[in-house]
C-alpha positions in Angstrom: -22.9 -6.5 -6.9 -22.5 -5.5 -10.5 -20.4 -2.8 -11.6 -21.5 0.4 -13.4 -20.0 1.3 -16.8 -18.1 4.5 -16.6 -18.3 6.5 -19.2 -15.6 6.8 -21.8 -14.1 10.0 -20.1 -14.3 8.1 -16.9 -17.3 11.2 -16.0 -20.1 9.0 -14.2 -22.7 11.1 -13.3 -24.2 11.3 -9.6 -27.3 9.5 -11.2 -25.5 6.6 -12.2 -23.3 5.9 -9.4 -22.9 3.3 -7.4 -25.4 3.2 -4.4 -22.6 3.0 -1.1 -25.6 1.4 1.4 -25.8 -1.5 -1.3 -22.0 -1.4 -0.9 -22.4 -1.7 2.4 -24.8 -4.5 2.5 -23.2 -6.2 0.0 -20.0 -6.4 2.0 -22.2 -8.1 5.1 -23.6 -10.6 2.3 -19.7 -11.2 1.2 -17.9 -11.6 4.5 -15.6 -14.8 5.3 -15.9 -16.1 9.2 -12.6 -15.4 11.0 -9.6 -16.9 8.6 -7.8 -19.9 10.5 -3.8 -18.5 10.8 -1.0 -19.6 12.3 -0.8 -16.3 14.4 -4.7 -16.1 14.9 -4.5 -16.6 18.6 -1.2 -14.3 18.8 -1.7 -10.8 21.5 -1.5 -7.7 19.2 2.0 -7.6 21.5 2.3 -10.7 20.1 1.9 -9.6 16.3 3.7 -6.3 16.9 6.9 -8.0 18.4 7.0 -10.0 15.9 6.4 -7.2 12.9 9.4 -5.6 14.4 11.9 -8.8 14.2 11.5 -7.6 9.9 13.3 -5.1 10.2 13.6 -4.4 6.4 10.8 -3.7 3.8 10.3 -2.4 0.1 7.6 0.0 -0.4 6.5 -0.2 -3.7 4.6 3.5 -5.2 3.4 2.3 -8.8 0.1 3.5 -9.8 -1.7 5.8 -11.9 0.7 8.6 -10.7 3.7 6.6 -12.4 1.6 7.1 -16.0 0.9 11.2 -15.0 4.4 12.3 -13.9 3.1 13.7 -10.9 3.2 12.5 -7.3 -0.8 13.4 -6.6 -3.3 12.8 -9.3 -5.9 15.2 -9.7 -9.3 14.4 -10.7 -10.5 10.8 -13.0 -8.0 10.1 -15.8 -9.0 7.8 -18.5 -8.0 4.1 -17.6 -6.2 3.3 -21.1 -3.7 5.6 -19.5 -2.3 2.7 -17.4 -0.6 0.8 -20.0 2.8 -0.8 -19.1 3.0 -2.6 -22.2 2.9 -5.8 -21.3 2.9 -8.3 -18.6 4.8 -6.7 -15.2 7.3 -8.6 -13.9 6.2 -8.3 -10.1 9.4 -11.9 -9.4 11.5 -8.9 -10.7 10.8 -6.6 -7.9 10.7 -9.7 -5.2 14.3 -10.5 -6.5 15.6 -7.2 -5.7 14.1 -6.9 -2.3 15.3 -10.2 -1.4 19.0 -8.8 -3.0 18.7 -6.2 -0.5 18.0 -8.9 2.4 14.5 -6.9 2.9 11.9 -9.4 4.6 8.5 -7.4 3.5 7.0 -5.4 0.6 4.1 -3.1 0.4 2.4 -2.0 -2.7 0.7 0.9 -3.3 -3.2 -0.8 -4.1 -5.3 2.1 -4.4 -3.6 5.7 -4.0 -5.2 9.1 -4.7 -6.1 8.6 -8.2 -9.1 5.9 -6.7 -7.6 3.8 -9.4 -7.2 0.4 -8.0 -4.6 -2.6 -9.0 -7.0 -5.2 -8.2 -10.4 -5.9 -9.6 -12.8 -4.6 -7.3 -16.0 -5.6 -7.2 -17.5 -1.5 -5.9 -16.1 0.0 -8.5 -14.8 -0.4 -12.8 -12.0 2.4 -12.2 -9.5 -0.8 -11.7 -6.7 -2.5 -13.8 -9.7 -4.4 -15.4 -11.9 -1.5 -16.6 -13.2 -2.5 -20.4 -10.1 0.6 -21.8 -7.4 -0.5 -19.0 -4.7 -2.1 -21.2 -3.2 -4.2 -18.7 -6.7 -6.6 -18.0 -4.0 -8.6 -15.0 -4.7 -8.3 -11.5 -1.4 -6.8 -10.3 -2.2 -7.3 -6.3 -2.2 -10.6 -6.8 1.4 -10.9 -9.0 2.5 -8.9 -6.4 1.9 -11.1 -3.7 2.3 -14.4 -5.6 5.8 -13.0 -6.3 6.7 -11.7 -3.1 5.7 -15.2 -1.1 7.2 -17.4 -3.6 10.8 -16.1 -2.1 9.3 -15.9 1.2 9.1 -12.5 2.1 5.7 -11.3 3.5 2.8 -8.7 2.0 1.0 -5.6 2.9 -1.1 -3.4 1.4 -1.3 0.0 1.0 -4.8 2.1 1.0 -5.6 5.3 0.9 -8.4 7.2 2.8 -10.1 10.1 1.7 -9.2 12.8 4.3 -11.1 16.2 4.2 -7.7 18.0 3.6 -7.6 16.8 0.5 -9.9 19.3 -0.8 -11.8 19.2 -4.4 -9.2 18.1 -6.6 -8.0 14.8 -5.0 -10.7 12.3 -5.7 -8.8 9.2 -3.6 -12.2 7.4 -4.4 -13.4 6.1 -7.4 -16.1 7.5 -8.9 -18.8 5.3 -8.0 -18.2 7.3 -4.3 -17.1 10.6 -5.7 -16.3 12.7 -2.7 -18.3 15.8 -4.9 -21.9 13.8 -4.3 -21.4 11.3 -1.2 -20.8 12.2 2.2 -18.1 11.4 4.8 -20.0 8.5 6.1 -20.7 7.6 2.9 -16.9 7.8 2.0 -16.3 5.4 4.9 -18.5 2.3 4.2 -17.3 2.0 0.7 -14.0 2.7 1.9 -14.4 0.0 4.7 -15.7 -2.1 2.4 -13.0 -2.1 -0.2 -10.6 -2.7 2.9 -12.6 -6.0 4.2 -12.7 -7.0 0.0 -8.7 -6.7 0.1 -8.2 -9.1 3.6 -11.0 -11.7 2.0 -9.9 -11.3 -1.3 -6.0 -12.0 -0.6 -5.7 -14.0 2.8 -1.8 -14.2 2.5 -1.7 -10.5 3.6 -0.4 -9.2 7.3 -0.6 -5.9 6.9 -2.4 -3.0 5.9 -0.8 0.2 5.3 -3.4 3.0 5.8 -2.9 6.5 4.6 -4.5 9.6 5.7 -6.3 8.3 8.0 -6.7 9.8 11.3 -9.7 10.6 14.1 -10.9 13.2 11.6 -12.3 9.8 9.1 -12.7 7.7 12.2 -12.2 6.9 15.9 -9.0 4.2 16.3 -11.4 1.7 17.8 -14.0 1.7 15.0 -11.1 0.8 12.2 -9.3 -1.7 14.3 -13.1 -3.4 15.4 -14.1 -3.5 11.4 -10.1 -4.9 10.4 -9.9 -7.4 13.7 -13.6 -8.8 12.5 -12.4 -9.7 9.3 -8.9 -11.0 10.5 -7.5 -11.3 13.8 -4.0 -11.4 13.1 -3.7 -8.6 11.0 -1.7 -5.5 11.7 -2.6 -1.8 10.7 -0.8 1.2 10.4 -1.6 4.3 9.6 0.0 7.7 8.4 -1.5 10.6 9.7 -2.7 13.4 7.3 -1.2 15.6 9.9 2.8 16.5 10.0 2.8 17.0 13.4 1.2 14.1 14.1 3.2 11.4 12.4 4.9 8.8 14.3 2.3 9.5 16.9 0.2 5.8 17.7 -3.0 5.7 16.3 -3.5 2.2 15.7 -1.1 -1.0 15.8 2.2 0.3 14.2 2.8 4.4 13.9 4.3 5.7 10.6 7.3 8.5 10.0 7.6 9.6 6.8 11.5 10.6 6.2 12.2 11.3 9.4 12.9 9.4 12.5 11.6 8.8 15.3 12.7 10.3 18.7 15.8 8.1 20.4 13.6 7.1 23.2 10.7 5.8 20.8 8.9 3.0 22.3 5.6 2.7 20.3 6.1 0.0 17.5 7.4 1.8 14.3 8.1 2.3 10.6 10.2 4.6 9.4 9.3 5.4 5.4 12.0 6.9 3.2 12.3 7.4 -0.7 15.4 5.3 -2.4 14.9 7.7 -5.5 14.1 11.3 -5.0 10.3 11.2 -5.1 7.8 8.3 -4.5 6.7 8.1 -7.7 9.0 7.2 -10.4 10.1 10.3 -12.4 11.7 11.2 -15.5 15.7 11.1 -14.6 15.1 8.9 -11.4 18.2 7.9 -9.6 19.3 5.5 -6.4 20.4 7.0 -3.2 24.1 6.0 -2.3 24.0 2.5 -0.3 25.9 3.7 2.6 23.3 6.4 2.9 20.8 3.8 3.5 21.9 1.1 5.5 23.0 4.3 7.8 19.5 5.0 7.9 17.5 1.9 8.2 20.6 1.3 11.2 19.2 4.4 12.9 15.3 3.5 12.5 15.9 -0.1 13.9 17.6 1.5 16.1 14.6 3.3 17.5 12.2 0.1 17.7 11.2 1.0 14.0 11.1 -1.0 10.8 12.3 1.1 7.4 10.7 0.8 4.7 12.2 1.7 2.0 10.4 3.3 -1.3 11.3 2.3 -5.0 9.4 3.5 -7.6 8.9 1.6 -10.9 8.9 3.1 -14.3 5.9 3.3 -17.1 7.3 -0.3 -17.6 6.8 -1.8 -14.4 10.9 -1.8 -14.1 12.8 -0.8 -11.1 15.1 1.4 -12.8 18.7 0.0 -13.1 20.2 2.4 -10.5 18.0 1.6 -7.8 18.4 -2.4 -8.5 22.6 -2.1 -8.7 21.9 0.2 -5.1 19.8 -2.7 -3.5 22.1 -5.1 -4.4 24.9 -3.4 -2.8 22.9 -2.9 0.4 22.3 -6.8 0.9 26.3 -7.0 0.4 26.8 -3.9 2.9 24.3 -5.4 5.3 25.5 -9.6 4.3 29.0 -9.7 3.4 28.6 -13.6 3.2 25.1 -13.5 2.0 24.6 -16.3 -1.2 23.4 -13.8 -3.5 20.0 -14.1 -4.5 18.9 -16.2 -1.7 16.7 -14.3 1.0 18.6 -13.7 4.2 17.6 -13.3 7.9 14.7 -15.9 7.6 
């Protein structure tokens, strides 16, 4: 499939968008047989036993939020907005997870902008759109870096949920929510997912957001993802608050705030090292003690934590939040070589 030009003010009109059954078919055309994996023949017990044993992850929020200074992007925003400057140094943000003795990152692939850190072949609203600056798929730095010191990958992706109204797009606008239905929304949606498992086989997780029986039954997801790869885990944040850390699919999600004492579905617990997801002008670190206390309390409750930095303009983990990671590998690792990746 080709892409469509977008427009200069990233406006493509309904006319010129991208058709979502040839999405759809092109994703059939596209599909790898079953991968070959170590863990390929492994129970989803198996796999979630297993995903548990981590203990420690860095979620990483960088996106076109970090270049709006909000935390939810409304609308299209021209792509020459994303413009770190020069080449990110992803090794950089592997370093400081393994300084904090974390075993797992996640990045932040494709939030509610629809702007996405890969270069997708549904869509140009990607770090390789013709005004994008930065021309570099970052999905695969990320990973690349993140291996390389033997820590493990996931992805983050988010679902268009009908509670996200008009103004959040989540999609690109070759599937603008305004002129394509919900079904619609879900076979380019499921086939960006399957493009990001075929695309980068190293991954073992994908982190879904928003997405709960209101875009699809459990089953259906799970049937599309264990097609694709066997072995892979899923979770997925509900759009509901009341709903979170409920089970939906392989691993249920809390979102600063734990899970009950007597938790026995396989968890992560998410929480913000800075004070919002995003980075923001005036960004600062959370005290260390203050977050080994709470990743303690999470594992605790047969729950990862995943803990959130967010990089600046620059791609950067500001300094505060690299001196506070550092300091929680030493809380956690007194006789931890620094620098070396512990636990593994």
């Amino acid at each position: 499939m080709n892409k469509k030009t977008l427009c200069a003010a990233v406006c493509l009109p309904a006319a010129m968008a991208l058709g979502v059954a040839d999405v759809a078919a092109n994703e059939k055309i596209n599909a790898n047989p079953k991968q070959a994996s170590p863990d390929a023949k492994k129970s989803v017990k198996e796999l979630q036993d297993n995903f548990l044993k981590l203990k420690f992850g860095m979620f990483i929020h960088y996106n076109m939020a970090t270049y709006r200074g909000v935390q939810w992007v409304k609308g299209y925003h021209d792509p020459s907005i994303f413009n770190p400057g020069s080449k990110i140094d992803t090794d950089a943000w592997a370093d400081a997870a393994v300084s904090a003795g974390m075993t797992y990152g996640v990045l932040t692939v494709k939030h509610v902008a629809g702007f996405c850190l890969w270069d997708s072949r549904h869509t140009t609203y990607d770090v390789m759109h013709p005004d994008c600056p930065y021309k570099q798929d970052l999905v695969a730095q990320f990973i690349q870096s993140f291996k390389s010191r033997g820590l493990k990958v996931g992805l983050y992706y988010c679902w268009r949920h009908p509670g996200f109204g008009k103004e959040y797009k989540v999609l690109p606008p070759e599937c603008d929510p305004a002129t394509h239905t919900l079904k619609e929304q879900n076979e380019f949606q499921k086939a960006q997912v399957a493009e990001l498992i075929e695309t980068y086989p190293k991954v073992f997780y994908i982190w879904n957001d928003a997405l709960d029986p209101k875009i699809m039954p459990a089953d259906e997801i799970l049937a599309h993802i264990r097609g694709i790869r066997p072995d892979l885990l899923t979770s997925s944040n509900w759009w509901d608050w009341g709903k979170k850390g409920t089970p939906f699919v392989d691993i249920a999600v809390k979102e600063s705030r734990h899970f009950p004492q007597d938790n026995q579905a396989p968890g992560e617990t998410c929480w913000k090292l800075e004070q919002k997801w995003f980075w923001n002008e005036g960004a600062r670190s959370k005290a260390a003690t203050e977050v080994v206390d709470l990743m303690t309390r999470a594992n605790d409750r047969n729950s990862n934590f995943l803990l959130n930095v967010g990089p600046d303009r620059n791609g950067r983990i500001v300094e505060s939040s690299s001196k506070t990671l550092a300091e929680i590998g030493r809380l956690r690792d007194p006789n931890a070589t620094p620098g070396l990746p512990k636990g593994r």
